[in-house]
VMD Tcl script that builds the backbone (N, CA, C; Angstrom):
set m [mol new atoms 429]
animate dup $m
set s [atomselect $m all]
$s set {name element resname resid chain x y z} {
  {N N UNK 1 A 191.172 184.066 319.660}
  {CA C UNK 1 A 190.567 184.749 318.573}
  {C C UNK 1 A 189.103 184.331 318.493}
  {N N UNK 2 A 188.186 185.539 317.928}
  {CA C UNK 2 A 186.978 185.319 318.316}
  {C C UNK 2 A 186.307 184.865 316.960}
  {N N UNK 3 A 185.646 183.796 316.867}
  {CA C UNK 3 A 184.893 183.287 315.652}
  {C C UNK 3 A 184.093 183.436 314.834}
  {N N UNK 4 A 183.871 184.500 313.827}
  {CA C UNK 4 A 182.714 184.727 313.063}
  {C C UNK 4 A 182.481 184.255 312.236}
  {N N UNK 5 A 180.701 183.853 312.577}
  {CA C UNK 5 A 180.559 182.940 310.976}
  {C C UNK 5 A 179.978 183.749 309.862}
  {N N UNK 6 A 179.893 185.196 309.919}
  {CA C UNK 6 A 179.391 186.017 308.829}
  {C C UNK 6 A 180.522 186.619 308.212}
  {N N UNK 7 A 180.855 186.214 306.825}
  {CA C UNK 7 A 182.120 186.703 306.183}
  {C C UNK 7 A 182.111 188.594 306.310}
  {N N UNK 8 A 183.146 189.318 305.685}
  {CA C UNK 8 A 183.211 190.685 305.594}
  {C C UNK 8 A 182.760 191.005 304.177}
  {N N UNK 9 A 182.809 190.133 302.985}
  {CA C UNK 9 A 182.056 190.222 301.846}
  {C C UNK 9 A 180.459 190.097 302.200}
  {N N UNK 10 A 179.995 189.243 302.824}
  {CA C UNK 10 A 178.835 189.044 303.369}
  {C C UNK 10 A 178.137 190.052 303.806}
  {N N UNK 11 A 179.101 190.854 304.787}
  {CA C UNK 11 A 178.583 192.135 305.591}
  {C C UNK 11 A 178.429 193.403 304.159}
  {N N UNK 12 A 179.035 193.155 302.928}
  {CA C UNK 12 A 179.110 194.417 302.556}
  {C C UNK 12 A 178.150 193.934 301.434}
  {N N UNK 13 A 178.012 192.823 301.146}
  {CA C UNK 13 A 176.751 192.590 300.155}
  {C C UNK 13 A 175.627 192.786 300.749}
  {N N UNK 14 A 175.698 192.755 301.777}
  {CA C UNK 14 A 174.083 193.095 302.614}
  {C C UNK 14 A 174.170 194.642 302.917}
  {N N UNK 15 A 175.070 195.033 303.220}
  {CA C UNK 15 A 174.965 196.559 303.076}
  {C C UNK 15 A 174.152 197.465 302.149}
  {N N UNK 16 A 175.283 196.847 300.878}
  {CA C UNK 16 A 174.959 197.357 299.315}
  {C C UNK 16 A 173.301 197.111 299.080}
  {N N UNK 17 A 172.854 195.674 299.309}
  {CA C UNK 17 A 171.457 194.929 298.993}
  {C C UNK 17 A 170.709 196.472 299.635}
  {N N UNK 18 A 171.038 196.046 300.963}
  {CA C UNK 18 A 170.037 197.033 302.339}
  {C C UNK 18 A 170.118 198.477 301.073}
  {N N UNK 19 A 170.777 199.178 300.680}
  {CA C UNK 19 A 170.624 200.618 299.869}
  {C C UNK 19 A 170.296 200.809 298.950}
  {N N UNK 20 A 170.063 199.586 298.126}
  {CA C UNK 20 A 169.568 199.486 297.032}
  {C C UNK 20 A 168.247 199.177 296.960}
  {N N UNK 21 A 167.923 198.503 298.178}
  {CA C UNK 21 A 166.295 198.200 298.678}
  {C C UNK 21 A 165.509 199.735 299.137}
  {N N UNK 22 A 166.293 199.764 299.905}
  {CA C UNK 22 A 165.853 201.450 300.516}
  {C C UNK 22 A 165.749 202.954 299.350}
  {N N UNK 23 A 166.598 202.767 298.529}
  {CA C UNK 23 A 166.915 203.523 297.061}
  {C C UNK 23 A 165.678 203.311 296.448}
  {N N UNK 24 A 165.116 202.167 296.650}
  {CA C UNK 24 A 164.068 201.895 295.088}
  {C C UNK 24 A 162.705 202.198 295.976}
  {N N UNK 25 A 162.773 201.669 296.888}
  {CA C UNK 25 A 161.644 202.261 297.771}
  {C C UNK 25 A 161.143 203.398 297.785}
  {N N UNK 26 A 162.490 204.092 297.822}
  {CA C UNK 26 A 162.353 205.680 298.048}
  {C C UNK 26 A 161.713 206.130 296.686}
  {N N UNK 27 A 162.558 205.774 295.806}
  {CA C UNK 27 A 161.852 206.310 293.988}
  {C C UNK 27 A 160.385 205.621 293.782}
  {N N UNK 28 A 159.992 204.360 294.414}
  {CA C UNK 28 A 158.284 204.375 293.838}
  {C C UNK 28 A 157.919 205.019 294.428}
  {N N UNK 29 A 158.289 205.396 295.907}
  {CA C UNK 29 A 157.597 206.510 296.551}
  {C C UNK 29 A 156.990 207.724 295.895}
  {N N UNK 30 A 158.290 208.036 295.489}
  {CA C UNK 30 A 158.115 209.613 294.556}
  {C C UNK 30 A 156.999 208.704 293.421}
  {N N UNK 31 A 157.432 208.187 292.652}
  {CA C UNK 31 A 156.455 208.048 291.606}
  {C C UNK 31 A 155.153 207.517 291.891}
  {N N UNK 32 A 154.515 207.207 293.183}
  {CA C UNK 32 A 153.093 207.015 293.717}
  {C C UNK 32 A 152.651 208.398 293.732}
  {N N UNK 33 A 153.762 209.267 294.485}
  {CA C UNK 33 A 152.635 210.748 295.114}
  {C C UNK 33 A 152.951 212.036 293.736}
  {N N UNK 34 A 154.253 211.458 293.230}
  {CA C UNK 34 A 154.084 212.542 291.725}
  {C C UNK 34 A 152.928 212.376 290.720}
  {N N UNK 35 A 152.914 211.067 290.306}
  {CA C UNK 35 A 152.716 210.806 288.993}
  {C C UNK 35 A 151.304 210.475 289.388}
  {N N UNK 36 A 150.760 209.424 290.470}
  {CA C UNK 36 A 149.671 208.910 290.794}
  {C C UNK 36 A 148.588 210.239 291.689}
  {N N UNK 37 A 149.138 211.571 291.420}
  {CA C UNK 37 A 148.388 212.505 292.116}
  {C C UNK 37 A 147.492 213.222 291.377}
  {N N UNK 38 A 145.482 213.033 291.642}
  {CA C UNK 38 A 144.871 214.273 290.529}
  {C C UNK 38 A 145.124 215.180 291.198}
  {N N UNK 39 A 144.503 216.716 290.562}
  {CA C UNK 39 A 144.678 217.718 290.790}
  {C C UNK 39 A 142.913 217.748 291.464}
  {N N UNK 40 A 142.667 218.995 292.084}
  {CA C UNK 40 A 141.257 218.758 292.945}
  {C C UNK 40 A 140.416 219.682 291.544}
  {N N UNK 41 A 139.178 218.995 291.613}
  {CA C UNK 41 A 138.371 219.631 290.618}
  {C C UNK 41 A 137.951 221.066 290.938}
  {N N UNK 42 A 138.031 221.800 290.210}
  {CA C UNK 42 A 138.117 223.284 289.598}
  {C C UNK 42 A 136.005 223.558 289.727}
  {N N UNK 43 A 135.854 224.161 290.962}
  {CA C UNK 43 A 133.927 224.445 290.521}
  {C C UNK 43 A 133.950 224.975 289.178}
  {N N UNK 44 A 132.423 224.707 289.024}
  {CA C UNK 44 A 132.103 224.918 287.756}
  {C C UNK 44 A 131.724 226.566 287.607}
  {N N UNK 45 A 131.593 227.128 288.522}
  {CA C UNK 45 A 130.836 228.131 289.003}
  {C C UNK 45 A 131.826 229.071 287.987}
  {N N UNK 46 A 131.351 230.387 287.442}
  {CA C UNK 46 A 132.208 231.360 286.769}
  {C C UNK 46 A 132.104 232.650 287.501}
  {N N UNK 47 A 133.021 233.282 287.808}
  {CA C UNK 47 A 132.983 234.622 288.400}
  {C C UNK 47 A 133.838 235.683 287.868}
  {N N UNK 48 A 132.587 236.925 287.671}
  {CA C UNK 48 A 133.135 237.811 287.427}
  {C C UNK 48 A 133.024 238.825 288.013}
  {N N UNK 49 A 134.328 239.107 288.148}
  {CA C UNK 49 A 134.772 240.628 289.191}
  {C C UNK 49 A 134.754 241.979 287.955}
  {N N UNK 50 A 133.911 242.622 288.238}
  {CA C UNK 50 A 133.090 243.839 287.591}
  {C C UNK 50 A 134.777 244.870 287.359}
  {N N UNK 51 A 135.182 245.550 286.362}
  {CA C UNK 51 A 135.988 246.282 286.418}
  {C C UNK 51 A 135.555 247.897 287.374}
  {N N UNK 52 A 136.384 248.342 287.999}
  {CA C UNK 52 A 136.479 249.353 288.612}
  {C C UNK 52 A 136.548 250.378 287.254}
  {N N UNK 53 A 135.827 250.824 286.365}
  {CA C UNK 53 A 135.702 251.733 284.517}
  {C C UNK 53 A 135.512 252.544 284.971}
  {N N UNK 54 A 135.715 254.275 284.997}
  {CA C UNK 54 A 135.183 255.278 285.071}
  {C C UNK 54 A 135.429 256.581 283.627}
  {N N UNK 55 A 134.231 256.296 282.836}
  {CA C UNK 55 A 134.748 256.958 281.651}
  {C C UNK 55 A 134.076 258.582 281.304}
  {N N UNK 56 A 135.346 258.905 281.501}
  {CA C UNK 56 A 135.361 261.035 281.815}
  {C C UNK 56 A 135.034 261.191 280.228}
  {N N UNK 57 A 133.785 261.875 279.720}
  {CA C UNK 57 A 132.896 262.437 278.525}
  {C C UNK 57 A 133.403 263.447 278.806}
  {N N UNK 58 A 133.538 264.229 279.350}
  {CA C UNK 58 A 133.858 265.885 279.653}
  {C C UNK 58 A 134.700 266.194 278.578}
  {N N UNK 59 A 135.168 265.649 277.956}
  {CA C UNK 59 A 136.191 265.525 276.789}
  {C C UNK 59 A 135.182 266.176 275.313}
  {N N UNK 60 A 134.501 265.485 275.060}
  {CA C UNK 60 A 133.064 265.977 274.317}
  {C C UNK 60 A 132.393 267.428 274.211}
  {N N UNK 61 A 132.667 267.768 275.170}
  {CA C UNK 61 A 132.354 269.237 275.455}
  {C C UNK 61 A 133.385 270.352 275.602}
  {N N UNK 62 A 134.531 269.804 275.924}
  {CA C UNK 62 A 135.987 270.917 275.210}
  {C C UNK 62 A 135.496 271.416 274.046}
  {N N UNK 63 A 136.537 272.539 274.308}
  {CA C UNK 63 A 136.191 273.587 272.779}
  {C C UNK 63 A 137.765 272.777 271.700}
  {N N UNK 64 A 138.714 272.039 272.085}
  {CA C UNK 64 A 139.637 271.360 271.421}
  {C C UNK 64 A 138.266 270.193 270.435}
  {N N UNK 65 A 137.520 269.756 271.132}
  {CA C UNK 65 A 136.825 268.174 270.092}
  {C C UNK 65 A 135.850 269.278 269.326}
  {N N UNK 66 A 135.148 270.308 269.577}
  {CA C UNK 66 A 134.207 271.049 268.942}
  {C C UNK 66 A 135.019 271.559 267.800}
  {N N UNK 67 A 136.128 271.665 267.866}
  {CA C UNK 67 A 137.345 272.348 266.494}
  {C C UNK 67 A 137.189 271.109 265.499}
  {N N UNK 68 A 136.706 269.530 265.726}
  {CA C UNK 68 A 137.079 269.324 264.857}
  {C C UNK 68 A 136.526 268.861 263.789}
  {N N UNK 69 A 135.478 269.803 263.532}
  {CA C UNK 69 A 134.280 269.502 262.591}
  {C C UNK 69 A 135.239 270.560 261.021}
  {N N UNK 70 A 136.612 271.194 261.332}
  {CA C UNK 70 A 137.364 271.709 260.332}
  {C C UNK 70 A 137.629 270.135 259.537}
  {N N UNK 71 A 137.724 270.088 258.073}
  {CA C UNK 71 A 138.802 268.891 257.649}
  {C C UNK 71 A 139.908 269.277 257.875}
  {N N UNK 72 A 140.787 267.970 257.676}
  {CA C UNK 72 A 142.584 268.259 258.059}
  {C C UNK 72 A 143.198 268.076 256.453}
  {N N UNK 73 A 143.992 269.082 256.751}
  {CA C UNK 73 A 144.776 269.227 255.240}
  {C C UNK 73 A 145.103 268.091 254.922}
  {N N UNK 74 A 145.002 267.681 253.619}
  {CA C UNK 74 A 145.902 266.656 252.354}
  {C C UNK 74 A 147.133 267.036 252.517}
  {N N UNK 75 A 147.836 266.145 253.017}
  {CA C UNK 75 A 149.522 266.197 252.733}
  {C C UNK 75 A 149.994 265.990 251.211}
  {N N UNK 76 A 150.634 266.746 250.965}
  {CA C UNK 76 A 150.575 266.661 249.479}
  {C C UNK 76 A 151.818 265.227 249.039}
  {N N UNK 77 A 151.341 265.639 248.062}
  {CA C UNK 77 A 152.578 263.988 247.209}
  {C C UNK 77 A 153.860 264.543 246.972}
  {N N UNK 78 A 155.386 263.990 247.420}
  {CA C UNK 78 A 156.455 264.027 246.615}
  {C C UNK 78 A 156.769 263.511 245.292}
  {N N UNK 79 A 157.399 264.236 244.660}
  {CA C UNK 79 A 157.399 263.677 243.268}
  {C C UNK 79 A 159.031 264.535 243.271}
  {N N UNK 80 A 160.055 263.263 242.397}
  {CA C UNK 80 A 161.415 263.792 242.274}
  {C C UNK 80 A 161.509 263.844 240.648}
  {N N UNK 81 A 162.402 264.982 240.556}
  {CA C UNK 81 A 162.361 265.451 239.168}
  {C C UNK 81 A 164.209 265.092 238.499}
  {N N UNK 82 A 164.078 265.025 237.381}
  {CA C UNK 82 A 165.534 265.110 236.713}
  {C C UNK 82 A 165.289 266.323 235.719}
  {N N UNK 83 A 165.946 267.567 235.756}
  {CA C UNK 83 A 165.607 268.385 234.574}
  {C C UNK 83 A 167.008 268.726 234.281}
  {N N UNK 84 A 166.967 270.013 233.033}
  {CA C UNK 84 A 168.012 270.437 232.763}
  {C C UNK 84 A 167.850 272.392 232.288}
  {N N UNK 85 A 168.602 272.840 232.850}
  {CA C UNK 85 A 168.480 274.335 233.058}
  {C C UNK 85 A 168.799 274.986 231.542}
  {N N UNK 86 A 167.695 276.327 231.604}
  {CA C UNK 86 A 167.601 277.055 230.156}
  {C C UNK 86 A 168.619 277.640 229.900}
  {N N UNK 87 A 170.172 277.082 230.401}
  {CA C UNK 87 A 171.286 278.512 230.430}
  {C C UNK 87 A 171.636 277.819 228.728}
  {N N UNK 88 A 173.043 278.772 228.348}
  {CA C UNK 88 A 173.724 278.343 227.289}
  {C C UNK 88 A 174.207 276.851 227.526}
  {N N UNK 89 A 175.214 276.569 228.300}
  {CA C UNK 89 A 175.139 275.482 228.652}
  {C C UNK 89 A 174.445 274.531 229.712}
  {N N UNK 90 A 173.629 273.775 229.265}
  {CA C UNK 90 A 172.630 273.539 229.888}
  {C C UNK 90 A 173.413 272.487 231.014}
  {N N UNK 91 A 172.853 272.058 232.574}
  {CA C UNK 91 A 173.865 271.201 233.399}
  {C C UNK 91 A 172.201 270.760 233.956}
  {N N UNK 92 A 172.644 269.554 234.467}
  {CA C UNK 92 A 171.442 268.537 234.872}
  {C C UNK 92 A 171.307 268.964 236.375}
  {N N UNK 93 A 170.042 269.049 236.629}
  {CA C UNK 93 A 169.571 269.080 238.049}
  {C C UNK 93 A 168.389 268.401 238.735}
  {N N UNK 94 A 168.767 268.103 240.021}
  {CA C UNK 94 A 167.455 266.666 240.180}
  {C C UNK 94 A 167.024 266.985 241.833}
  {N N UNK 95 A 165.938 267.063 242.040}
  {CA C UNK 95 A 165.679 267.234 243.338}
  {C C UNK 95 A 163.758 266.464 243.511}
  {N N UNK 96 A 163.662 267.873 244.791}
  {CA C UNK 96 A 162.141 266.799 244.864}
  {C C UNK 96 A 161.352 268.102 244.989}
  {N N UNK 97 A 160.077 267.970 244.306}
  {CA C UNK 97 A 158.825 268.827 244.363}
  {C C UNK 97 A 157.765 268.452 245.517}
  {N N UNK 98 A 157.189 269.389 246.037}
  {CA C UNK 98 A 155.774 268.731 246.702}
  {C C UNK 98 A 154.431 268.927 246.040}
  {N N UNK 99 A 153.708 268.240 245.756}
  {CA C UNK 99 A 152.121 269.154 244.936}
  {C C UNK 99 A 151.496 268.269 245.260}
  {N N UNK 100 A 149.981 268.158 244.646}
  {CA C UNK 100 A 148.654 267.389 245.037}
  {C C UNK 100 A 148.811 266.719 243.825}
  {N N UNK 101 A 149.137 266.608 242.905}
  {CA C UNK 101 A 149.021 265.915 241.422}
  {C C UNK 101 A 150.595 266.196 240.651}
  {N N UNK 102 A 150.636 265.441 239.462}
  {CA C UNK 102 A 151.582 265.645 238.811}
  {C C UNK 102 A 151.882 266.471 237.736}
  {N N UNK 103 A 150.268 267.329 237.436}
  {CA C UNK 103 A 150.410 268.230 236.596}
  {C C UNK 103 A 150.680 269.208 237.512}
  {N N UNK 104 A 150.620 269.637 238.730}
  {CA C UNK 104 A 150.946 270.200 239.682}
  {C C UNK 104 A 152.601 271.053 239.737}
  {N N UNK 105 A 153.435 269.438 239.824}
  {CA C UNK 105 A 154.780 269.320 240.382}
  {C C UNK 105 A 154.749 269.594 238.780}
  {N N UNK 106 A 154.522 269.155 237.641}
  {CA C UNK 106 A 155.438 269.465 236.331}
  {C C UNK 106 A 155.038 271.367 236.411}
  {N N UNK 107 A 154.511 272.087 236.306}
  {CA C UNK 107 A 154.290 273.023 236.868}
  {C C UNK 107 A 154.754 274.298 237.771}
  {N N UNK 108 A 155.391 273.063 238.892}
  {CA C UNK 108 A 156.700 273.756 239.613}
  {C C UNK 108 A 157.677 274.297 239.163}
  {N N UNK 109 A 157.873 272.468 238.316}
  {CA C UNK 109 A 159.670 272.736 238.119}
  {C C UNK 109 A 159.721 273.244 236.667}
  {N N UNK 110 A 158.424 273.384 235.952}
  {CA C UNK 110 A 158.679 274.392 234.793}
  {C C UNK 110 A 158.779 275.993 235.607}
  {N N UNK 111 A 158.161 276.192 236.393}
  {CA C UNK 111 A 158.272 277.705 237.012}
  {C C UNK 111 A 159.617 277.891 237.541}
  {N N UNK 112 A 160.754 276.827 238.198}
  {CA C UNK 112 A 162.132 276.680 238.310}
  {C C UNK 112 A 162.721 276.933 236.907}
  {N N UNK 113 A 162.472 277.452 235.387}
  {CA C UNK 113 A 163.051 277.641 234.633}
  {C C UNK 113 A 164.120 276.288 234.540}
  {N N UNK 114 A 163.437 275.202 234.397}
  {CA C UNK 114 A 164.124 274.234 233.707}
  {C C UNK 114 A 163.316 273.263 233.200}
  {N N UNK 115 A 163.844 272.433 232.019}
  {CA C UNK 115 A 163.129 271.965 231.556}
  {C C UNK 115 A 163.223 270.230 232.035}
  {N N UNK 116 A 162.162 269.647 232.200}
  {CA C UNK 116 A 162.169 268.448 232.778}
  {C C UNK 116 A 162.393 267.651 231.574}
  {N N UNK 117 A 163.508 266.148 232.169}
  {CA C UNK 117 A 164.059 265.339 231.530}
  {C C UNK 117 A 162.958 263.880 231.919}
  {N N UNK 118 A 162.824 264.028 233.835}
  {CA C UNK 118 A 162.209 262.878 234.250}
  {C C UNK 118 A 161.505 263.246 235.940}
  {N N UNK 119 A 160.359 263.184 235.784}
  {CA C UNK 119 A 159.294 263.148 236.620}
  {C C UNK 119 A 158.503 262.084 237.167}
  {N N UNK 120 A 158.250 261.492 238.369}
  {CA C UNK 120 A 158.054 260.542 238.671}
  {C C UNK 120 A 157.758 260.636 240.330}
  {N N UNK 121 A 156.655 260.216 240.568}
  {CA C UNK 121 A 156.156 260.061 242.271}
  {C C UNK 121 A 157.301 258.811 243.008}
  {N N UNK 122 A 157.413 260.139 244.079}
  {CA C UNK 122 A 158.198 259.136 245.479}
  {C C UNK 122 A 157.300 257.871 245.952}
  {N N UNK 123 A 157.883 256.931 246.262}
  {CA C UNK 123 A 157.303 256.062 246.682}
  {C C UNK 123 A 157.338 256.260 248.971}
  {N N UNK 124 A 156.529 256.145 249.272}
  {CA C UNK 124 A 156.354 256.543 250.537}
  {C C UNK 124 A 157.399 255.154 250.942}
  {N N UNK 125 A 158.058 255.312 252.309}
  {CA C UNK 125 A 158.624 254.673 253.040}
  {C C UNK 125 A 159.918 254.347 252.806}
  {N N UNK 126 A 160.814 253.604 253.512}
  {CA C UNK 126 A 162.358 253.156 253.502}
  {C C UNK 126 A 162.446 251.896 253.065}
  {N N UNK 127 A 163.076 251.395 252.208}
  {CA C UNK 127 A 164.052 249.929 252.108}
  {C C UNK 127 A 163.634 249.217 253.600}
  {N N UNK 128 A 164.655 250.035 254.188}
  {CA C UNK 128 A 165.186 249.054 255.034}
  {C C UNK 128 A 164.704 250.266 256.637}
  {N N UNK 129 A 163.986 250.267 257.092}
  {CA C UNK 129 A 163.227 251.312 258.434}
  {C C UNK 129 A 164.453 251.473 259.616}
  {N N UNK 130 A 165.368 250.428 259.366}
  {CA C UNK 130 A 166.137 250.499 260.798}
  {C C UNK 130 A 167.504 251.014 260.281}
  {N N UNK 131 A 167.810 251.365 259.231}
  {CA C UNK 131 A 168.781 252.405 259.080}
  {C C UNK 131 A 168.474 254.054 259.219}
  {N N UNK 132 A 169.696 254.489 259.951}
  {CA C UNK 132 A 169.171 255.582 260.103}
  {C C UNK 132 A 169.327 256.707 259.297}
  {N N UNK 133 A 168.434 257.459 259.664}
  {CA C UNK 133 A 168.325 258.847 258.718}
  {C C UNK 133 A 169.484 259.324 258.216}
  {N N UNK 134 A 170.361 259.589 259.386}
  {CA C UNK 134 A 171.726 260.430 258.844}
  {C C UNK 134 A 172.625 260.051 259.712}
  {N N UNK 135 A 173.835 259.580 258.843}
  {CA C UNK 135 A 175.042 259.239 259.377}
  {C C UNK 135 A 176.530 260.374 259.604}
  {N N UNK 136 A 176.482 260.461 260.707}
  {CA C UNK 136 A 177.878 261.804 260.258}
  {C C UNK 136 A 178.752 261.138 259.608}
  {N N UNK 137 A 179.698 261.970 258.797}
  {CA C UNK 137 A 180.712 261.757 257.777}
  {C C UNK 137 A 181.816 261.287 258.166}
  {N N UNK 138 A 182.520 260.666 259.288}
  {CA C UNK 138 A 183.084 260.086 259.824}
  {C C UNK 138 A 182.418 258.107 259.674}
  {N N UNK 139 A 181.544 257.847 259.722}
  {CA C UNK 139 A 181.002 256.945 259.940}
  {C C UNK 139 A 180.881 256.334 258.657}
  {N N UNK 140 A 180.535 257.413 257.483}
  {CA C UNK 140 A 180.149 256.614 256.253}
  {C C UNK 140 A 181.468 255.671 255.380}
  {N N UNK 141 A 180.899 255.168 254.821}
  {CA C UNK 141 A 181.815 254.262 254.223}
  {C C UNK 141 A 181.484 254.176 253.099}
  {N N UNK 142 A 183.099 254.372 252.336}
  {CA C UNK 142 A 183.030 254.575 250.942}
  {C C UNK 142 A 183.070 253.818 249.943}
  {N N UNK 143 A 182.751 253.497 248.642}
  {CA C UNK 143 A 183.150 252.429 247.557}
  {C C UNK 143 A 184.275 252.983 247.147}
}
mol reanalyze $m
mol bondsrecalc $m
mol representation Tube
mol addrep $m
């Protein structure tokens, strides 16, 4: 039998040592060329590349831009009404007028032969913008 004087614990603590030496080596490595790296300085110089613009006036001289020395109509104001009709028995009715003023719309809905209870300007826009306009009747949901 042949005699060794280097134990097999021996051999594997030097193994382990040897990978753990080589392991850490390897990681300052990385952290010399990561961390210890500048970036190369940036010239100071500024350059500017001219846009390729080509702006068509020909537009100016259409007979469409010469139209528009007309003003553009006033959209008129909504205004919703509550009235109640000149019959014998009188029954409530409520809808919406359009006019430029409110002596306007009272005006209307006196020419509708009814007499107004409550008059009052729409307020422009939605609650809530992302509900939609109209739901088919399948969909709605009831109290």
């Amino acid at each position: 039998m042949a005699v060794v004087f280097i134990s097999p614990k021996q051999k594997q603590k030097t193994f382990f040592i040897g990978i753990t030496v080589m392991f850490l080596l390897l990681l300052i490595i990385i952290f010399l060329v990561v961390f210890l790296y500048s970036p190369k300085l940036a010239s100071p110089e500024l350059v500017f590349n001219k846009p390729k613009v080509n702006i068509d006036i020909k537009f100016f001289d259409s007979e469409q831009f010469k139209n528009f020395d007309r003003p553009f109509i006033k959209i008129p104001l909504q205004f919703s009404y509550k009235a109640t009709t000149k019959d014998r028995v009188p029954k409530t009715r409520t809808g919406f007028v359009s006019a430029d003023s409110i002596d306007l719309a009272r005006e209307a809905v006196v020419a509708m032969n009814l007499d107004i209870v409550e008059l009052k300007e729409v307020e422009i826009g939605r609650d809530n913008p992302f509900t939609p306009y109209y739901t088919p009747p399948a969909l709605r949901k009831t109290r």
